[in-house]
ZAMI-949550 format. One line per 3 residues: number of its first residue (from 1); their letters; for each residue x, y, z of C-alpha. Coordinates in steps of 0.1 Angstrom, whole numbers, always signed. Each point is the difference from the previous one (the first is absolute). Last residue first. Layout:
# residues N
NUM> A> X:Y:Z | ...
//
This chain:
# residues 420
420> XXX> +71:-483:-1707 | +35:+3:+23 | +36:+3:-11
417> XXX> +18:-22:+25 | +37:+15:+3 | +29:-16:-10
414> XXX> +21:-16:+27 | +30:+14:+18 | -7:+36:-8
411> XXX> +24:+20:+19 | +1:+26:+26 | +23:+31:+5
408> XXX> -22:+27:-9 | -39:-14:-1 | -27:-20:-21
405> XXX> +24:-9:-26 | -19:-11:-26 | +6:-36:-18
402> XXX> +16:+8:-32 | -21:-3:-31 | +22:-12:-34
399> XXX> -4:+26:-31 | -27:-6:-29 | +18:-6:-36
396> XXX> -19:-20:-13 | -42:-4:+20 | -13:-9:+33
393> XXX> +33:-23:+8 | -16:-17:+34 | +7:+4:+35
390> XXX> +21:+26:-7 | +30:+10:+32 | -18:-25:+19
387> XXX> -39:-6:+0 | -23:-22:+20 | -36:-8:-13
384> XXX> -35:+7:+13 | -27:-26:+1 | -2:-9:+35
381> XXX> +6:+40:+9 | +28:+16:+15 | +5:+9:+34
378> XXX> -6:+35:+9 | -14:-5:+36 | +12:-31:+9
375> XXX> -26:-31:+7 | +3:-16:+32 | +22:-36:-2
372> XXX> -18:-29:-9 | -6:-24:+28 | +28:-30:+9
369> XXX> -13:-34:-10 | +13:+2:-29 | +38:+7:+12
366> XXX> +15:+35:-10 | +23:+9:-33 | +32:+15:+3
363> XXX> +19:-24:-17 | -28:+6:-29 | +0:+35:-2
360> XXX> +41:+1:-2 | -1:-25:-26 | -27:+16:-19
357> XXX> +20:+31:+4 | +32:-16:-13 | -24:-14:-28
354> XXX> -11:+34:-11 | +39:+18:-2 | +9:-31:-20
351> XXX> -28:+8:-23 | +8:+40:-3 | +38:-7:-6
348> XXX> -13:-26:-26 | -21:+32:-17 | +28:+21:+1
345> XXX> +18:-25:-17 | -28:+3:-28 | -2:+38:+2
342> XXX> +37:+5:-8 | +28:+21:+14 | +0:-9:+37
339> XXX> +0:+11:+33 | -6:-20:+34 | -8:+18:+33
336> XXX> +9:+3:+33 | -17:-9:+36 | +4:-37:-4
333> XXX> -29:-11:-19 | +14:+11:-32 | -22:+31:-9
330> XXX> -5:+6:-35 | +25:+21:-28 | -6:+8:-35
327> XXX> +17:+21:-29 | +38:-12:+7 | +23:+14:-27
324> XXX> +23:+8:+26 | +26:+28:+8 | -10:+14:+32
321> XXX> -19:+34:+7 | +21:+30:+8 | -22:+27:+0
318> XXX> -28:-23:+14 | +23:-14:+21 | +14:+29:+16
315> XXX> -31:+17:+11 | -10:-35:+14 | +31:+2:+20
312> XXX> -10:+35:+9 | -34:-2:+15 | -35:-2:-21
309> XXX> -24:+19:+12 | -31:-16:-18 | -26:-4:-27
306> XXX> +23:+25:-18 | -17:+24:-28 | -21:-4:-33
303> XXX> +2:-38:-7 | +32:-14:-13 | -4:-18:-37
300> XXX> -33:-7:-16 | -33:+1:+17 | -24:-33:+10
297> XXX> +23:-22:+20 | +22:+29:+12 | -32:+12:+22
294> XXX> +13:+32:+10 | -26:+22:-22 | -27:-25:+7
291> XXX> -22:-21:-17 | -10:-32:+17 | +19:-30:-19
288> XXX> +19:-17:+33 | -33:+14:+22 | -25:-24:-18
285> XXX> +25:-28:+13 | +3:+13:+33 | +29:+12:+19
282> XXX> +5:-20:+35 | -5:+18:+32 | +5:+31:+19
279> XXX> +9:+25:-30 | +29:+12:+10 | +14:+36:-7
276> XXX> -23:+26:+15 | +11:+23:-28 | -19:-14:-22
273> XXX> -26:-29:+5 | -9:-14:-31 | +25:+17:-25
270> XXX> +31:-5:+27 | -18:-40:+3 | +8:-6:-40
267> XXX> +34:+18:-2 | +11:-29:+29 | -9:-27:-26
264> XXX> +25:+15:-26 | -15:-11:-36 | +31:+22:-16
261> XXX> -18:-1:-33 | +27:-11:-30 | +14:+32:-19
258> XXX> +30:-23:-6 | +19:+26:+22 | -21:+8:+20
255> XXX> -4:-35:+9 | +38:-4:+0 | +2:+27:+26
252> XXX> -25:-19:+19 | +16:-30:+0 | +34:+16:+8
249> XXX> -17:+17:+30 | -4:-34:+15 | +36:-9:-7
246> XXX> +11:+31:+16 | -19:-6:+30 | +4:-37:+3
243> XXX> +31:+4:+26 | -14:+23:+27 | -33:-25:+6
240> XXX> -26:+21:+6 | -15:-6:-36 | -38:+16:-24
237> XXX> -8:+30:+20 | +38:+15:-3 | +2:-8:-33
234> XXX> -32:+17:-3 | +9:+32:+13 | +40:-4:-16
231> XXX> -23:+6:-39 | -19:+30:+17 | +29:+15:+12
228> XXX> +15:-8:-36 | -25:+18:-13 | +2:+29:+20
225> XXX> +39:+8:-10 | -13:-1:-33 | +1:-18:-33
222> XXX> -5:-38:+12 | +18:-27:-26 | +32:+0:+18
219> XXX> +29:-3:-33 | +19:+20:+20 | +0:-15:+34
216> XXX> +0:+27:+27 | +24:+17:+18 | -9:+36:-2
213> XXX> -36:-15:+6 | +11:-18:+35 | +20:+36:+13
210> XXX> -37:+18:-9 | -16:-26:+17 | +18:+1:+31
207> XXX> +0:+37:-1 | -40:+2:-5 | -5:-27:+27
204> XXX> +21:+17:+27 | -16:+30:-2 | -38:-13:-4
201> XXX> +12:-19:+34 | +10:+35:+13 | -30:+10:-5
198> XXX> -24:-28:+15 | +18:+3:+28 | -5:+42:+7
195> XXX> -34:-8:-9 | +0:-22:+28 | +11:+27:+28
192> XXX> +33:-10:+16 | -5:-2:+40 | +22:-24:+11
189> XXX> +33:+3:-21 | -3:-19:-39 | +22:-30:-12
186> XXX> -7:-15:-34 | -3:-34:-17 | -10:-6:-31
183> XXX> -28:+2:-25 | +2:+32:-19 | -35:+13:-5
180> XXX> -9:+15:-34 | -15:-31:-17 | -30:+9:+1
177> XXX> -11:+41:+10 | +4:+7:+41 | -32:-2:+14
174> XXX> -13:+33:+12 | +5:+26:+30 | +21:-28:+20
171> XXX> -14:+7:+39 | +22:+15:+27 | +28:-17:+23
168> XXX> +19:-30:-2 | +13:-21:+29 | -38:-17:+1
165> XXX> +5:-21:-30 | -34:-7:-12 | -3:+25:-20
162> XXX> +33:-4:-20 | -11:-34:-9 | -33:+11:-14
159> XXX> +25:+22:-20 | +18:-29:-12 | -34:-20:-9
156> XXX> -18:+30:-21 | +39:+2:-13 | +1:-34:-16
153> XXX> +19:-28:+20 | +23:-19:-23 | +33:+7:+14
150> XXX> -7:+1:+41 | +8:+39:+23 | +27:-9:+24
147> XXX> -4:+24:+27 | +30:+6:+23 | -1:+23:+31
144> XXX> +27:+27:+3 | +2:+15:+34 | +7:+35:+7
141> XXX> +39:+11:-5 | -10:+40:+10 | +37:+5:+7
138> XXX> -14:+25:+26 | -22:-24:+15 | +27:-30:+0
135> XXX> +23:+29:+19 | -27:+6:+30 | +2:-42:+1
132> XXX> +41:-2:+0 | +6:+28:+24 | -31:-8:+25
129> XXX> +17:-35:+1 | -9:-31:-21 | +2:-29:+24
126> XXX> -14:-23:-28 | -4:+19:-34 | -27:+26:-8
123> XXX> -25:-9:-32 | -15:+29:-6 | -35:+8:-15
120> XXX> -3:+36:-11 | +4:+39:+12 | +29:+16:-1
117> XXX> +24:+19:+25 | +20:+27:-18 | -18:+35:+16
114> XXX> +17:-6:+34 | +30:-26:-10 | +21:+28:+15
111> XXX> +15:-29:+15 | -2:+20:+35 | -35:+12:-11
108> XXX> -9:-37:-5 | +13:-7:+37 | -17:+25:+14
105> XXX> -32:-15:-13 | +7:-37:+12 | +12:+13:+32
102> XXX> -34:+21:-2 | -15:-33:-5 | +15:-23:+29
99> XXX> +22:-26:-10 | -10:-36:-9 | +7:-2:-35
96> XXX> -11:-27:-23 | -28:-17:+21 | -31:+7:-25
93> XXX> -13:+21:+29 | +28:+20:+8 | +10:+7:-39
90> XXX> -39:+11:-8 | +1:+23:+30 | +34:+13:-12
87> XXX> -15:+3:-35 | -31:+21:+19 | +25:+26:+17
84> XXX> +17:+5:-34 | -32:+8:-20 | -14:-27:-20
81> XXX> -14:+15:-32 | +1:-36:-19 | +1:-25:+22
78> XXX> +35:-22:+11 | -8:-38:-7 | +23:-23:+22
75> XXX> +14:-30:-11 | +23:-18:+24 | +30:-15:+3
72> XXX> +10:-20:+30 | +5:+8:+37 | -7:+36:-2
69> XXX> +7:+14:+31 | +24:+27:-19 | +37:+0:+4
66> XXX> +16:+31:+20 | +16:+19:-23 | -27:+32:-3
63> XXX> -2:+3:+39 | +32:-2:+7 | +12:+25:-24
60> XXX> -25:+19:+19 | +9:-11:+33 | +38:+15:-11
57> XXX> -12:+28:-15 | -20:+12:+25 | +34:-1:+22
54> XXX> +16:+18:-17 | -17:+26:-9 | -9:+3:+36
51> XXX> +37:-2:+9 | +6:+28:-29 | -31:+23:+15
48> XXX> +13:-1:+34 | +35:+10:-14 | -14:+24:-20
45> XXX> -23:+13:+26 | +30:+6:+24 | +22:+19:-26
42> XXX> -25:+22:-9 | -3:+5:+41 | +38:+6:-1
39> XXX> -1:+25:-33 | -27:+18:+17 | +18:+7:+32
36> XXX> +35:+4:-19 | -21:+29:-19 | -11:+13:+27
33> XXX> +37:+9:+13 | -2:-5:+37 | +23:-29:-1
30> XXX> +26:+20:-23 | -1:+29:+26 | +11:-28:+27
27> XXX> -17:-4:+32 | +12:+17:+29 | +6:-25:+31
24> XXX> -25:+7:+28 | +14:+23:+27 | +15:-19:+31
21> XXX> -18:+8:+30 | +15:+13:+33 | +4:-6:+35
18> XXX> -6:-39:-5 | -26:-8:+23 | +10:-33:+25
15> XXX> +10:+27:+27 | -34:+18:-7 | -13:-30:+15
12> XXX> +25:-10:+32 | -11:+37:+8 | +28:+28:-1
9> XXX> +31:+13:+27 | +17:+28:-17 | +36:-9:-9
6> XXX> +27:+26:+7 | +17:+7:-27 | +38:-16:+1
3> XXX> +30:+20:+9 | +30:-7:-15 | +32:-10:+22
//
């Protein structure tokens, strides 16, 4: 039977203590390895870095889908030399974006859209989001407004025009020679200086006429590409209605032709009042014979240059003119006019023209009783006498006068009142 030691009496205490304590456990050579250290903290940031990453992706994909507060379209006009912080103002106060500006800024950098973004007036779409209006900017699609320019104006009226269209910018150094305006309409961004406009309408008109001359009558009695400017000028003064221009110019053209005086009414006020282009009232009888190079009642053929800017159907016309014999032509009382070959039925055109007038005067006619309407500044006097195309043949071989055109897309319904 073995012996066992004799057990030496101890306090309840130190019998709870273990007798002994276990050494620590030895940590691997590989843990203690500094590159292992390294390597794990690399690790650590990477994966801290990959969930931030991801996670700033995800609010800023957020931010640049989410649809815009815009509840309709809107125009908004970005300035010139707008730094980044003031377009995000101009975005938050117009009601595009609704984001705070250094989102707006951290968002461009994220587009790399940092040096793209440019200046103009924008039209941004309803819920646009920061996406769609920072990619409109880059595009640069600015607005396009449309200004129709009138056939028939001359250019001291187009460029008046010009002025007083605020959307432009700068002042037109001179007035534009006569005839060298393309009447049409063009499209221009906010912002376009005006003798940027009055360019590319010099542009346009020297390419149109060029294509027109290529294609021009041959037996045309006009010699130049300016001539027959000048010829469509007072074709343009003299109809508005699309489907007498060719026969108007083929009155003209036959004129020339016959070496007959064009006796153009609208040729007349152009040598009064230039390039102010009406007259305000009705043209005189001393006027109709006052010498002047555009007066076609006292020179022979075309006068010197266009009375006009005459716009491409005229163009066409007068290089293309109808084929008539017709030498005369008087308003009809119905907005058009009536040709003919021959003074004498040019003459009954004339007389039917007068009694529809007197009709018109006298259904129109007030009561006795009722007092005389106030006088009108420019109305004729007692003794003065109304004309049509020629009020009277003044001698062989004199041309019809056409009632003027006093604007682009306007005409003479009756003949005008040719004053003392």
């Amino acid at each position: 039977m073995s012996e066992r030691p004799p057990i030496s009496p101890r306090s309840p205490r130190a019998a709870l203590e273990p007798e002994q304590v276990p050494p620590p456990p030895k940590r691997s050579e590989r843990a203690r390895n500094p590159f292992v250290v390294v390597g794990n903290a690399i690790f650590t940031i990477v994966l801290f870095l990959m969930l931030g990453a991801g996670g700033a992706y995800y609010y800023g994909r957020q931010v640049l889908e989410t649809p815009g507060p815009l509840t309709e379209e809107k125009i908004v006009n970005i300035p010139s030399r707008a730094g980044k912080r003031d377009i995000a103002d101009v975005l938050n106060k117009e009601g595009v974006t609704d984001v705070n500006p250094w989102v707006f800024i951290a968002s461009v950098f994220a587009l790399k859209a940092s040096s793209e973004l440019k200046p103009g007036e924008y039209a941004f779409q309803k819920n646009a989001s920061l996406r769609d209006v920072i990619g409109t900017m880059v595009e640069g699609k600015v607005v396009q407004h449309a200004v129709t320019i009138a056939e028939g104006l001359t250019s001291e009226q187009i460029v008046a025009k010009l002025q007083d269209n605020d959307i432009f910018t700068g002042s037109v150094r001179e007035i534009p020679r006569e005839g060298t305006l393309l009447p049409e309409t063009y499209k221009f961004p906010r912002g376009t200086s005006r003798d940027q406009v009055v360019q590319r309408m010099q542009q346009a008109q020297k390419r149109v006429v060029a294509e027109i001359w290529e294609r021009r009558s041959q037996d045309l009695p006009v010699r130049t590409p300016e001539q027959l400017v000048t010829l469509a000028s007072i074709v343009e003064k003299e109809t508005g209605k699309p489907d007498e221009r060719s026969r108007v110019a083929a009155v003209f053209v036959n004129r020339l032709k016959q070496k007959i005086r064009l006796q153009s009414d609208p040729t007349i006020i152009y040598g009064l009042v230039g390039g102010k282009g009406t007259l305000g009232r009705p043209i005189k009888r001393s006027e109709i014979t006052q010498p002047s190079p555009y007066n076609t009642y006292v020179i022979d053929g075309l006068p010197p240059g266009p009375i006009s800017n005459p716009g491409r159907a005229s163009l066409e016309a007068a290089a293309n003119p109808a084929r008539t014999r017709d030498l005369y032509f008087v308003a009809d009382g119905t907005g058009g006019h009536a040709f003919t070959e021959t003074y004498d039925q040019h003459q009954k055109n004339v007389a039917k023209l007068r009694t529809m007038e007197k009709q018109i005067q006298n259904d129109t006619v007030e009561p006795a009783d009722d007092p005389p309407p106030p006088a009108t500044p420019g109305a004729p006097a007692a003794d003065s006498a109304p004309t049509a195309t020629t009020g009277s043949k003044p001698a062989p071989k004199k041309p019809a006068r056409a009632p003027a055109r006093q604007g682009a897309a306007q005409s003479t319904a009756t003949p005008p009142v040719v004053q003392q």
